[in-house]
N, C-alpha and C positions, 0 to 999 in steps of 0.2 A: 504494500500500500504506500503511495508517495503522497509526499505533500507537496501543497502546491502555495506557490509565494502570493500573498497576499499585502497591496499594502493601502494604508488606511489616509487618507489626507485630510490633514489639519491646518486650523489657524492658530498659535500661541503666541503669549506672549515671551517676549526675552528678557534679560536679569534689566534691559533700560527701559522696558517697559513698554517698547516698540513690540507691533504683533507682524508677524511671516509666518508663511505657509511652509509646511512641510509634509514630511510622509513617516511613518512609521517604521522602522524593520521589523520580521519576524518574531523577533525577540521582544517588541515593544520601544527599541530603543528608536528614537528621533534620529535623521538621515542630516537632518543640517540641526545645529546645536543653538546656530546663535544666529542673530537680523545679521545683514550687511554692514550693519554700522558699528555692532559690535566686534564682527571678526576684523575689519579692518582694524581695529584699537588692538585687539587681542596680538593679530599676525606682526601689524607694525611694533609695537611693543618686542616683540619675540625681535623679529629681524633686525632691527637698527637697535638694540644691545647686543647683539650676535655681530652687526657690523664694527662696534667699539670695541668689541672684544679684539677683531681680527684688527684693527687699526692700531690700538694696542700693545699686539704681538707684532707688527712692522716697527713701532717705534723700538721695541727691544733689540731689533737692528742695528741702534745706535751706540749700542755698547762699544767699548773698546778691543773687544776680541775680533770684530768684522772689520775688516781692511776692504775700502771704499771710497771711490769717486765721488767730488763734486757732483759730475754731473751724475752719477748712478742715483745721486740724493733727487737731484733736480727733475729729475725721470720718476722717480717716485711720486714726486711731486703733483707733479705734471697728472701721471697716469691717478692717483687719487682724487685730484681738484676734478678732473674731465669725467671719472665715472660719478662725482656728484651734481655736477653741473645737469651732466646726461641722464642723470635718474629724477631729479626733479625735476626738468623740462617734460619727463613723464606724467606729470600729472597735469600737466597741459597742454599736451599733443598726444595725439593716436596711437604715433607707431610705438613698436617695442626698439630701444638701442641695444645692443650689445658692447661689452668691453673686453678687449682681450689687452692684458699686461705682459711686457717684455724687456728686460734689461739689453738696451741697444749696445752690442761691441762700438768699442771706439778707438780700436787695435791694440786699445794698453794691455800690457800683461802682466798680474798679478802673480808674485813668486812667493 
């Protein structure tokens, strides 16, 4: 004998008091947890401490054991300022950016 999925659609409210639709799982458990306004709070919260973490652990770069360029600094630089510029331009424009980081040779050679 199989069972067959079921699921139930709802209005609730969330912890802000805002009401969204959802659907039930099998189990009873809710399929979206929270409105749009709260996962935005929830997600942004999680990621951009997740971002200062990683920023962070760059600046620990700075210690005295890592032997580095001016410009290897300047290039970090660079490549940080441009993915935040490019990520908040996101909430203003359409497209998605990408960023890809690279430490540009500049024929020196570190011994």
């Amino acid at each position: 004998m199989s069972k067959t999925a079921t699921s139930k659609a709802m209005t609730v409210a969330c912890k802000c008091g805002k009401t969204y639709k959802t659907t039930l799982n099998e189990d009873g458990s809710r399929v979206k947890k929270d409105c749009n306004a709260c996962a935005f709070i929830r997600l942004a919260e999680l990621r951009v401490n997740n971002a200062i973490q990683k920023i962070e652990l760059i600046g620990n770069l700075a210690g005295v054991q890592y032997e580095r360029s001016e410009e290897q600094i300047a290039q970090i630089e660079f490549a940080l300022s441009d993915a935040i510029v490019k990520t908040m331009a996101m909430f203003t424009a359409s497209r998605t950016i990408k960023a890809k980081f690279s430490l540009i040779s500049t024929g020196e050679t570190v011994e």
